[in-house]
RODRENLUM-787427 format. One record per atom (N, C-alpha, C): x, y, z; residue in three letters. Coordinates in pm, whole numbers, plus 50000, padded with zeros to 5 digits. Layout:
<loses>
XYZALA;...
</loses>
This chain:
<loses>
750824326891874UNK;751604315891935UNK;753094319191925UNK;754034315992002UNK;755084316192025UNK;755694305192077UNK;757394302692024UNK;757864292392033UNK;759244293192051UNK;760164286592147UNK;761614293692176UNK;761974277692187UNK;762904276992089UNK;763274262692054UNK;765094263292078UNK;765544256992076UNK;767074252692057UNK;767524252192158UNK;767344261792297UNK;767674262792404UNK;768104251892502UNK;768794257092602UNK;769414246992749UNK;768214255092836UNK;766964246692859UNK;766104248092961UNK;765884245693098UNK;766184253393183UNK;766254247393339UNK;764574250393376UNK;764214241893386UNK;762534245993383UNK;762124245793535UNK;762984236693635UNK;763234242793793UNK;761594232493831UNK;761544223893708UNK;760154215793767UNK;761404199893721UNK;762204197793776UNK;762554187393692UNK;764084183393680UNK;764164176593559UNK;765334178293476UNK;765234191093420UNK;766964191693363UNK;766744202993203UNK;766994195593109UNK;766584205093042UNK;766304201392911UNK;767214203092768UNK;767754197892752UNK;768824201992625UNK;768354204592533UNK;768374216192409UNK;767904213392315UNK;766564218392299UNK;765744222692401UNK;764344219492405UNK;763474229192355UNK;762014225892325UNK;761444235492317UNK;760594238792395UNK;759744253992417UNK;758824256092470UNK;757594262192404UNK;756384257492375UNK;755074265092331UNK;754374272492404UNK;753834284592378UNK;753364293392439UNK;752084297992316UNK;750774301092396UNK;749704302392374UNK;749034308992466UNK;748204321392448UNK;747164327392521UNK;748224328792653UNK;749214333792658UNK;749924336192830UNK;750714327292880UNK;749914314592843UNK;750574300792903UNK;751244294292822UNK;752134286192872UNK;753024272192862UNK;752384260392827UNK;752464257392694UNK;751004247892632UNK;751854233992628UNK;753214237692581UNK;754244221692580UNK;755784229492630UNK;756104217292631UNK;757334220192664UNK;758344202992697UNK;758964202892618UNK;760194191892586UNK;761164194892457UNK;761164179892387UNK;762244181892308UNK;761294173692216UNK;761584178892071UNK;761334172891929UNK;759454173491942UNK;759074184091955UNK;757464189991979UNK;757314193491838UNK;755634193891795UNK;755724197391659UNK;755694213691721UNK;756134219491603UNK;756134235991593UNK;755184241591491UNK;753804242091514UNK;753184252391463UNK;753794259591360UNK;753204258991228UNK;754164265491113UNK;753734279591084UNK;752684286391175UNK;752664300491183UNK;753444305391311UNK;753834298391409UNK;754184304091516UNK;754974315391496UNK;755344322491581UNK;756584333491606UNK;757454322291688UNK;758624322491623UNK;759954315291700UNK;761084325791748UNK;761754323191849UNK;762654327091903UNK;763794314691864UNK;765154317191872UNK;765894301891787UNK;766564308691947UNK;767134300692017UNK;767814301692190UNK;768904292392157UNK;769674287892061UNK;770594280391996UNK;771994285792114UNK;772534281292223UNK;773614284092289UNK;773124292192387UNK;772234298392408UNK;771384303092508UNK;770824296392656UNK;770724304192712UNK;770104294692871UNK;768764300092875UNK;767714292292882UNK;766644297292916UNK;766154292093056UNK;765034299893173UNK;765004300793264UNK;763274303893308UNK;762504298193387UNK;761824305193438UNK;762264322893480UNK;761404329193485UNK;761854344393517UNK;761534342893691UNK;762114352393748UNK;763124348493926UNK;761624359193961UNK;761864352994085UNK;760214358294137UNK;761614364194274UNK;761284375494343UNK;761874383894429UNK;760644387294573UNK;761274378094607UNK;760144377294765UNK;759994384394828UNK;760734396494847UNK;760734405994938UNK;761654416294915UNK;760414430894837UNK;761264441594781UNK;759994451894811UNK;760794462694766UNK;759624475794796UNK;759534480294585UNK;759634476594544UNK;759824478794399UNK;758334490094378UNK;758594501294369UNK;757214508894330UNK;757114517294423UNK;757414512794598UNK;757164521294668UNK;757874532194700UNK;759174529594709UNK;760044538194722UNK;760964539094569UNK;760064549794498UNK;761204554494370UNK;761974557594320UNK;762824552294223UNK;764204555294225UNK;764674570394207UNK;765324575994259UNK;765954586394199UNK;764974597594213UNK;764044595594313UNK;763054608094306UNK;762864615394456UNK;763324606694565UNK;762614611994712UNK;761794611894755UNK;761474622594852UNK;760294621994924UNK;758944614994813UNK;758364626494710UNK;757574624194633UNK;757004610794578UNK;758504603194563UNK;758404585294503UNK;758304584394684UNK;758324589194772UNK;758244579494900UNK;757054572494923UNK;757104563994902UNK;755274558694967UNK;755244545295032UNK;756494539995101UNK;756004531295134UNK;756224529595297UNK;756304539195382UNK;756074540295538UNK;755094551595578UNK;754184547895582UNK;752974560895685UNK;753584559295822UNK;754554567495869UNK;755224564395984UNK;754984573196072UNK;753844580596095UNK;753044583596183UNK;752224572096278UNK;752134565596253UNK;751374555296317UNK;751994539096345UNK;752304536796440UNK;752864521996445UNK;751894509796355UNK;750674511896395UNK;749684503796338UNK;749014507896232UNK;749114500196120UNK;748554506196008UNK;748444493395895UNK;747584481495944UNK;747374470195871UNK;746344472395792UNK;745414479595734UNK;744664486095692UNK;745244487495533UNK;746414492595536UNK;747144498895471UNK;747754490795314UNK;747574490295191UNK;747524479495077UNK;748604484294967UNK;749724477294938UNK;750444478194862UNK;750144483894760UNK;748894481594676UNK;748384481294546UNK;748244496594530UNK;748134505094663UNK;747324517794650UNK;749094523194630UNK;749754518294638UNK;750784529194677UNK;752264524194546UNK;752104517294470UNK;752744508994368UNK;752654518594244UNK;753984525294208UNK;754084530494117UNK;754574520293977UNK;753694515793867UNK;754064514693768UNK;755334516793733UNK;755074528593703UNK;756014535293591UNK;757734540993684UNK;757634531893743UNK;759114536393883UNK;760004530693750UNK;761364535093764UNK;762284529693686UNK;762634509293712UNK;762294506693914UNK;762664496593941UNK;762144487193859UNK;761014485493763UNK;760094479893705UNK;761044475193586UNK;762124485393504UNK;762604486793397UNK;763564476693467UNK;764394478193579UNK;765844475193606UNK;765694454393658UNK;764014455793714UNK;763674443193689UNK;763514434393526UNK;763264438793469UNK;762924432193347UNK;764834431393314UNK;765534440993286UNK;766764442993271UNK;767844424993290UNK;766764425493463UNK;767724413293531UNK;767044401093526UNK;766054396593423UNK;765094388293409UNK;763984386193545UNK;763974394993645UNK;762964392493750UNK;761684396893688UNK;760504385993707UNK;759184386293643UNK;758144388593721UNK;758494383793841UNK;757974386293946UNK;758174389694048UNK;757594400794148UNK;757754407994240UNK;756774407394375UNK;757174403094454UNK;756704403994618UNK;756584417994645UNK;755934430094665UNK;756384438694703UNK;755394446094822UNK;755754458894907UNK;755024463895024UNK;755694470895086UNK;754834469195226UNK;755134483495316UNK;756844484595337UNK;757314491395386UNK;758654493995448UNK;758454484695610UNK;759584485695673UNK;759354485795836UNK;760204494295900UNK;758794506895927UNK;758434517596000UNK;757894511896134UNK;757204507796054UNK;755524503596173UNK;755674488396194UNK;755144483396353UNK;754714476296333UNK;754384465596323UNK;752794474396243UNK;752214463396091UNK;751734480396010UNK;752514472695892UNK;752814478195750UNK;752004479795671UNK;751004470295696UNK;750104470395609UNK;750474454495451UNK;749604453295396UNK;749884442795338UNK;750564440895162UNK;751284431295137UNK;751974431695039UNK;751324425094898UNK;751854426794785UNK;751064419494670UNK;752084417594595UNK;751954405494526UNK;752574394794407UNK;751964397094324UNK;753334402694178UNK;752444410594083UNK;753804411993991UNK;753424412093870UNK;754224410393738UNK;755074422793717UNK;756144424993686UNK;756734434493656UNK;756974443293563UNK;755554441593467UNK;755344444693334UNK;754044452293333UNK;754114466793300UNK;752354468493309UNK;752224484693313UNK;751454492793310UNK;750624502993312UNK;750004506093456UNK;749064493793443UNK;748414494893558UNK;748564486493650UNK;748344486793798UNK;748954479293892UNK;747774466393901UNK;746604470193885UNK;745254465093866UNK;745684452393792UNK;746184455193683UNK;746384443193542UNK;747784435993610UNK;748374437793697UNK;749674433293686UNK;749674422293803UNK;748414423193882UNK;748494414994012UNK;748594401194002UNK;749114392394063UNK;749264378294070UNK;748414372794212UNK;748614379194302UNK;748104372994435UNK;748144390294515UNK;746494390594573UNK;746674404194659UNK;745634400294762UNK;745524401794872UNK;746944404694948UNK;747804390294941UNK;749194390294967UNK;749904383094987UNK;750564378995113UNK;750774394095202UNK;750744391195329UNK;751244397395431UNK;750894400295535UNK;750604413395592UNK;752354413995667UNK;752734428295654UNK;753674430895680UNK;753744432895806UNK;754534430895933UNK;755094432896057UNK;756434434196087UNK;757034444096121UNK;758294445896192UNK;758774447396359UNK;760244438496359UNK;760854435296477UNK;761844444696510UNK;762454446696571UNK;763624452596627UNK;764374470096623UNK;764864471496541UNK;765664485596551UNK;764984490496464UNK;763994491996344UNK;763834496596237UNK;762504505196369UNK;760874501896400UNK;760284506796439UNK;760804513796600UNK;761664507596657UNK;762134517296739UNK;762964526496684UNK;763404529396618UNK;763954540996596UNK;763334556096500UNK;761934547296458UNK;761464556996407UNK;760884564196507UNK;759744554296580UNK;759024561696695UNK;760144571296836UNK;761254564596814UNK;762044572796941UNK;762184588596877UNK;762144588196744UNK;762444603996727UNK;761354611796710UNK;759924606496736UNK;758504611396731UNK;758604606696904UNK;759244607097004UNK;758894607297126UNK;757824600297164UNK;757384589497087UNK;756144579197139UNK;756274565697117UNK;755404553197182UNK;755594542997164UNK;755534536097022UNK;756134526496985UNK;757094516397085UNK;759104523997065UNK;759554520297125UNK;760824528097148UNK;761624516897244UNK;760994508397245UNK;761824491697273UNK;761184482097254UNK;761994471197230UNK;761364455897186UNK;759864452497285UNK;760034451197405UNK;759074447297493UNK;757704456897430UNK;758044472797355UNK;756484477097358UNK;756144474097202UNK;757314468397077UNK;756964464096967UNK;756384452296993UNK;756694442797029UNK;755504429997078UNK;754304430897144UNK;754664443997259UNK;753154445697320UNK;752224451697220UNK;752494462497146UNK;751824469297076UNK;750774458396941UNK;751934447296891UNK;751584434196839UNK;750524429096835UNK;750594421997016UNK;749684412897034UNK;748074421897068UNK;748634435297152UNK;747204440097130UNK;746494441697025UNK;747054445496943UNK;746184445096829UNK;745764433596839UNK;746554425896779UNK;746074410096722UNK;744714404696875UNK;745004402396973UNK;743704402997042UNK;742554412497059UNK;743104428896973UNK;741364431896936UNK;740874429996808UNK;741814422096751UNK;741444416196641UNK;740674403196619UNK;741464395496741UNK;740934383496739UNK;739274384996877UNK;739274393696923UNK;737984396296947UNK;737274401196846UNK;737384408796751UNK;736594416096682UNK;736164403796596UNK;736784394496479UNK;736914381096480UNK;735334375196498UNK;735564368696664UNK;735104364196682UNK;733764369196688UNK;733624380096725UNK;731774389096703UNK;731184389796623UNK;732394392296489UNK;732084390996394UNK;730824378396351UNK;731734367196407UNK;731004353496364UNK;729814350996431UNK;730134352996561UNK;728784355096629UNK;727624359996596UNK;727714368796559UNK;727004379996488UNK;726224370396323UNK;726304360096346UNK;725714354096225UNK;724314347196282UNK;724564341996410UNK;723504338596484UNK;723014351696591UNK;723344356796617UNK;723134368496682UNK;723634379996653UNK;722894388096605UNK;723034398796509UNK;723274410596607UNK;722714408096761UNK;723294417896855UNK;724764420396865UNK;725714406996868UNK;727234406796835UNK;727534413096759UNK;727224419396668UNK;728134427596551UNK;728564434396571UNK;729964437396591UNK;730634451996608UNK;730714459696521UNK;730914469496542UNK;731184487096499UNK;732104477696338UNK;732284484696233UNK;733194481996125UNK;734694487596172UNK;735534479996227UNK;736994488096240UNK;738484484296068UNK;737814494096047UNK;738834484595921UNK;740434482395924UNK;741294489896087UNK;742224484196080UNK;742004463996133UNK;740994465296221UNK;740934450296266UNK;740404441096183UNK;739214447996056UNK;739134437195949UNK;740244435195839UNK;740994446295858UNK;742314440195798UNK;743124425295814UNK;742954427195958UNK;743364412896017UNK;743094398895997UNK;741774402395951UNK;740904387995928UNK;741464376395858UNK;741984377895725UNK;742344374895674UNK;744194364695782UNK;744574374295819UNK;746404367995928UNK;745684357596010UNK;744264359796085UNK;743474351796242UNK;743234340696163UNK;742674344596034UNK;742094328995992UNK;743264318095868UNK;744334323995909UNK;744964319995820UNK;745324316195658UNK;744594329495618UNK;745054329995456UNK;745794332095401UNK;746494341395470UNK;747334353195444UNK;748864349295558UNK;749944348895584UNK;750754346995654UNK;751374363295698UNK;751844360795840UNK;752394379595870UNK;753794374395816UNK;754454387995742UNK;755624388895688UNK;756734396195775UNK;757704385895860UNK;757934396395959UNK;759264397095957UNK;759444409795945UNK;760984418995908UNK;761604412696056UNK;762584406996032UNK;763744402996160UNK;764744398396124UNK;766044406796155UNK;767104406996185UNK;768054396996263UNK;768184401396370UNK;768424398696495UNK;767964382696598UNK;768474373696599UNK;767944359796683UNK;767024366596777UNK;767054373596841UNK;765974369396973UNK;764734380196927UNK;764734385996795UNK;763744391296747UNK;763254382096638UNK;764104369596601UNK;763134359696555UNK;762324351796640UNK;762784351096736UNK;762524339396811UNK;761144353796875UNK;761234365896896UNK;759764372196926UNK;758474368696834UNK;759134370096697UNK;758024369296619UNK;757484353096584UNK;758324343896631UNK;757954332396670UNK;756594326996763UNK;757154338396884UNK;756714332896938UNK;755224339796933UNK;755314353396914UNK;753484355996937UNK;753044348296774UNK;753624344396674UNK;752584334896588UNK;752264325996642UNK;752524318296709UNK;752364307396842UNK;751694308196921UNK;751644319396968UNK;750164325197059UNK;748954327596975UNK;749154331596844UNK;747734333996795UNK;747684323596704UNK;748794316896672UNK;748064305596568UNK;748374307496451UNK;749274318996402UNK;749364323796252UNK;750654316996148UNK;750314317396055UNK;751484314295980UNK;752624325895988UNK;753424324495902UNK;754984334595925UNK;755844331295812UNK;756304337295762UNK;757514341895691UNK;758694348095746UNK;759864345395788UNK;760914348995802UNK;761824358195773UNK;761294370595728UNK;762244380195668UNK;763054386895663UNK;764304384195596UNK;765644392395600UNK;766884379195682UNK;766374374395855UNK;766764365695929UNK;768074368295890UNK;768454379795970UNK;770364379095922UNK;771054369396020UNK;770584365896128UNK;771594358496201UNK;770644339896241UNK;770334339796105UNK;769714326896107UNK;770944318096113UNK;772144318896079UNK;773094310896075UNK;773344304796210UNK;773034316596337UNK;773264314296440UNK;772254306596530UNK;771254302496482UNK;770144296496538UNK;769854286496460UNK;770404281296363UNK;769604268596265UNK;768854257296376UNK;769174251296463UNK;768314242096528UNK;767494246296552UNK;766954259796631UNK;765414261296645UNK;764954267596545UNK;765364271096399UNK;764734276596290UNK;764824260896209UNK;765474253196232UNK;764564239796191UNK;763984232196237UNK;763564236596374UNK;762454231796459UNK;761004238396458UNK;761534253996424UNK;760074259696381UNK;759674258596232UNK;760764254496141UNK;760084250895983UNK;759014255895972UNK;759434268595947UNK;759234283295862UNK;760254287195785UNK;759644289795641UNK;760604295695540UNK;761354308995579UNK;762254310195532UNK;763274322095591UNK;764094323495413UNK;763444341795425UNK;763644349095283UNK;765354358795330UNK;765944350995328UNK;767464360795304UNK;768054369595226UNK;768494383095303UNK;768894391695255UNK;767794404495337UNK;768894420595316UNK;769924421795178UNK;771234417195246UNK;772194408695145UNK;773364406395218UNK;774144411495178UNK;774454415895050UNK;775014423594969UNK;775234440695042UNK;776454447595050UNK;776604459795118UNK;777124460695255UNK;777264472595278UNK;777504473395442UNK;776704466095526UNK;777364467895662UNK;776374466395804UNK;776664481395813UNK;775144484195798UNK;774314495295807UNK;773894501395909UNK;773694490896010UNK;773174490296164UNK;773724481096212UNK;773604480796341UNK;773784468896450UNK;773164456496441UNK;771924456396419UNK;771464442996405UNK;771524436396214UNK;772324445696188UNK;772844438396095UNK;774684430596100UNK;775054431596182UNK;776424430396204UNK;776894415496170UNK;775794409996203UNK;776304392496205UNK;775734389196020UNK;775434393195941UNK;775104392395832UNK;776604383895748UNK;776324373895664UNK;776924363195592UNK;775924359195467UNK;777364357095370UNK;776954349595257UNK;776614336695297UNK;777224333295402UNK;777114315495437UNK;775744312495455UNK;775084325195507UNK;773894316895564UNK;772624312895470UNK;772764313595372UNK;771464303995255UNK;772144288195285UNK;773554289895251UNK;774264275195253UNK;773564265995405UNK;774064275195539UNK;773844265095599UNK;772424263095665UNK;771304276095629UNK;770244268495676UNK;769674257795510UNK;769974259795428UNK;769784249695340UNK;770274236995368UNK;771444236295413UNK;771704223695438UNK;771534218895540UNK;770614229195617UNK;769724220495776UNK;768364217195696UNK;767604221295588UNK;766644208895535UNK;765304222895530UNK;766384236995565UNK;765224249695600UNK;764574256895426UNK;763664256795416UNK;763314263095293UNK;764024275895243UNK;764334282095189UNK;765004293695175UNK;764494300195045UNK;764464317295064UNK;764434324194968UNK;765754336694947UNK;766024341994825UNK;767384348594879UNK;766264364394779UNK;766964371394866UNK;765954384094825UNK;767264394594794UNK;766684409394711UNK;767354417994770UNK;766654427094863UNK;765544429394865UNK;764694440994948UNK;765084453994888UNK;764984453794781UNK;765294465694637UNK;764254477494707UNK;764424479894716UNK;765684492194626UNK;767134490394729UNK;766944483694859UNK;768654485094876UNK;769384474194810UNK;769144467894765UNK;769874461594633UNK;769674462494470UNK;769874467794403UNK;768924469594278UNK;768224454994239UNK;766954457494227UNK;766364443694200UNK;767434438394093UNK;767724438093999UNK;768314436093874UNK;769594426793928UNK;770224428894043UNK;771094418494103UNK;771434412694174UNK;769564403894137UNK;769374392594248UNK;769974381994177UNK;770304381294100UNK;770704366494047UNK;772824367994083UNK;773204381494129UNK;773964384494189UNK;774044378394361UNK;773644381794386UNK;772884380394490UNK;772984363894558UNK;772484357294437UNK;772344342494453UNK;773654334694362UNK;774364342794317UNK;775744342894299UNK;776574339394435UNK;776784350094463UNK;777914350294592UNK;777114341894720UNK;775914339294735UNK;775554322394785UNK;776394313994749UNK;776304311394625UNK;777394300194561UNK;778504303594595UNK;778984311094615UNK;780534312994607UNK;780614305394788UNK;779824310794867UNK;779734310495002UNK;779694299095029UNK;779004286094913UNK;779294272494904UNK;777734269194904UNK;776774274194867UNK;775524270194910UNK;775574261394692UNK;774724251094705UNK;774794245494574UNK;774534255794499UNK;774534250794328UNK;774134257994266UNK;772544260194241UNK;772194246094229UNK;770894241194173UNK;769724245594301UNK;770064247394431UNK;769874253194584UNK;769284271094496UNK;770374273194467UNK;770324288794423UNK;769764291094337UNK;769314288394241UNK;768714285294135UNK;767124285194183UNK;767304276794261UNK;765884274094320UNK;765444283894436UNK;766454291594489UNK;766134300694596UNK;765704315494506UNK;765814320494375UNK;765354329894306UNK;764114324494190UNK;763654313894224UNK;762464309794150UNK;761524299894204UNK;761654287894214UNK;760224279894310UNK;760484283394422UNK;761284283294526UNK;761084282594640UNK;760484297194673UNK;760744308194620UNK;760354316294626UNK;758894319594611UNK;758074312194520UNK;756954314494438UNK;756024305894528UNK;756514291194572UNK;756234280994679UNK;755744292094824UNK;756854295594893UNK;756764303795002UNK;756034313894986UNK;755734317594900UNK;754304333794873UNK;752934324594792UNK;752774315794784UNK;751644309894757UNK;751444312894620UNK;752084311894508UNK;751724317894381UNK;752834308094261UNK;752884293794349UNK;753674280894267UNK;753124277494135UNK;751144282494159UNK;751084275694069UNK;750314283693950UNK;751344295593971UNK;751494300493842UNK;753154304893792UNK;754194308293897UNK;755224311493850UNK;756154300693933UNK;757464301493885UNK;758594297793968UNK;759074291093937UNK;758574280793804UNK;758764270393672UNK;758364271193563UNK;758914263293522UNK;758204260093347UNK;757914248893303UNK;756394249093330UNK;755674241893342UNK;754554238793252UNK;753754230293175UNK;752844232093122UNK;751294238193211UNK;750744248393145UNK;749854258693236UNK;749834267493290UNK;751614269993329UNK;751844279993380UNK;751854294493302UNK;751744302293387UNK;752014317793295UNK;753514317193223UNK;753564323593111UNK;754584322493047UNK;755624334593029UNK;756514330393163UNK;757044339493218UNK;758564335793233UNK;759814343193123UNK;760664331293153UNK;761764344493078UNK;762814339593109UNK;764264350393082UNK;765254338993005UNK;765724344592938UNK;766614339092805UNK;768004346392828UNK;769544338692871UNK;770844345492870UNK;771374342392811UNK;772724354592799UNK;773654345092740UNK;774684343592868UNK;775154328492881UNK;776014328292978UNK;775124322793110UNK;775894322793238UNK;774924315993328UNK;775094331893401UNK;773704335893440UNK;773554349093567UNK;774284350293706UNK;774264334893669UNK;774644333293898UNK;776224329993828UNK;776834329393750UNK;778444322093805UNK;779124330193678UNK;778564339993609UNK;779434346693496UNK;779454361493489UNK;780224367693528UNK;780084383593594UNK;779314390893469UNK;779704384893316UNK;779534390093166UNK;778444383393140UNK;777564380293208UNK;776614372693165UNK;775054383793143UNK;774374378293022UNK;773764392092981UNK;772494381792975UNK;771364390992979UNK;769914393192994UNK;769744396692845UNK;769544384192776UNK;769114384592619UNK;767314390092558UNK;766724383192674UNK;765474385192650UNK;764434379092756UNK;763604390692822UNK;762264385592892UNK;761044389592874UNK;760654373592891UNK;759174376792842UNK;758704373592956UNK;757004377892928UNK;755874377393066UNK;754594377192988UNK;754124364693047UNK;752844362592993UNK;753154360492831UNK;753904358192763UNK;754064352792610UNK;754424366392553UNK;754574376792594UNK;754824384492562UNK;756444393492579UNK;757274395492471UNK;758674397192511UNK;758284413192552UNK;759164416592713UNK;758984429892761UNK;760274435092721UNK;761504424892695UNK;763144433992711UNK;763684426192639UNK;764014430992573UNK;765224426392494UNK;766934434992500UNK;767884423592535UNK;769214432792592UNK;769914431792442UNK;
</loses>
């Protein structure tokens, strides 16, 4: 048992907590308030002037796939031979032992969204998974989480220098929906095929990949930049019916009425750095502030490795500065994040039941440049101590 008492608790389910304590047992969050009895064998942590925190869940990163400091070899997260490649599973390609794993714990992130690149596409699908571990097997939270698709300049420009399709917007959507309608035929034979066993098609495992996006378990995760490449990936979820995630949405600032008419979460970032490309040009700190304050869900990401995971709470810093609240930001590197990937109800608070997953500072992360990463734990277990 473990017990981290004295602390300023933002538990991000609530009030905070002054003073408070938290119990931890078997992984989980067994209590949590103020003036709790304390177990007189426990292991205590004393958080006396300390901030304690749920640990920041990071919605959208390649953490594992592309390794730090190594190249080609750590490359694994675009098979960019092939536009289509939904088939294709985070889990197989997730290096443990990458340094990003270390530089997460470093910055109290506990949890990680992570997957394909956008090469292709579809990427293939992503998994929510602890940032602590050996094996990728032991570390999973939610798999699949949700299938990756990309819009605009990223897959045209790969395929234009392999001289094949798609090599403009019109054949990244066409290429899209075909799939997705021999998917959503395949689908349907599938089912057929329960009363009539003549219906059964051939096994295609890029189209049973799909199954999961047609019937809505799983949401497509779709890399877009650019307004009228949101408003594409809008619109074929609309044609087939699918859920969506918003990802990156650099020029959401410029569209808030119909991105709060389609109310879909929108994961921001990287904002941090150059404009890299063109359809990054319109990129702003402002924009968490003002689709937040159109009523739009928001997540603030870095898409690490081009930001080091470790400064996302950076990240959700200069939000604030940009004027977006604090308590907004706060919440854009932990529930809303955990909310929007389907995995609330184990991370993103501190909560009684929840996994016990939570970062201890000194100083506040988002508003103190000197502000240090004292200690994170995962699952009741301390991984870092600064």
């Amino acid at each position: 048992m473990l017990v981290i008492k004295n602390g300023y608790i933002k538990t991000m389910d609530g009030e905070d907590i002054e003073k408070g304590q938290i119990i931890i047992y078997n992984k989980k969050i067994i209590a949590i308030g103020r003036d709790l009895d304390i177990p007189q064998d426990a292991d205590v942590i004393d958080a006396e002037g300390l901030l304690v925190t749920p640990g920041f869940v990071e919605a959208h990163c390649h953490i594992g796939m592309f390794e730090e400091g190594i190249g080609f070899e750590g490359d694994d997260g675009n098979e960019s031979v092939d536009p289509i490649t939904p088939h294709l599973r985070a889990i197989d390609g997730i290096n443990p032992m990458d340094q990003g794993f270390q530089d997460a714990l470093e910055g109290g992130v506990t949890t990680a969204v992570t997957g394909p690149g956008s090469a292709n596409v579809i990427g293939g699908t992503f998994a929510a998974i602890k940032t602590y571990g050996r094996r990728i097997d032991d570390m999973i939270i939610k798999d699949p989480v949700a299938m990756k698709v990309a819009f605009g300049e990223n897959p045209k420009r790969v395929y234009e220098d392999q001289h094949k399709s798609p090599i403009t917007r019109m054949a990244v959507a066409a290429l899209l929906r075909e799939t997705l309608f021999e998917a959503k035929n395949y689908m349907e034979d599938l089912d057929a095929s329960k009363e009539d066993p003549d219906r059964k098609p051939d096994f295609d495992m890029k189209l049973h990949a799909l199954l999961p996006v047609l019937r809505k378990e799983i949401p497509i995760k779709a890399h877009v930049h650019r307004a009228d490449d949101v408003f594409t990936a809008l619109r074929i979820a609309r044609e087939f019916d699918l859920d969506i995630t918003l990802d990156h949405c650099t020029e959401g600032h410029l569209i808030v009425e119909e991105l709060k008419e389609a109310g879909k979460p929108c994961l921001i970032g990287p904002t941090f750095g150059a404009r890299v490309k063109v359809e990054m040009r319109n990129k702003s700190f402002e924009t968490p502030k003002i689709l937040s304050d159109a009523g739009i869900k928001i997540a603030i990401i870095t898409d690490s490795n081009v930001i080091p995971i470790q400064h996302l709470t950076m990240c959700a810093g200069m939000a604030v500065k940009a004027g977006l609240s604090e308590e907004e930001a706060w919440k854009a590197i932990t529930i809303y994040p955990a909310e929007i990937t389907g995995i609330n109800d184990r991370v993103g608070s501190l909560k009684v039941g929840k996994d016990a997953d939570i970062a201890i500072f000194k100083g506040n992360p988002l508003l103190d440049i000197d502000a240090k990463t004292v200690m994170t734990i995962i699952d009741g277990k301390v991984v870092y101590k600064g």
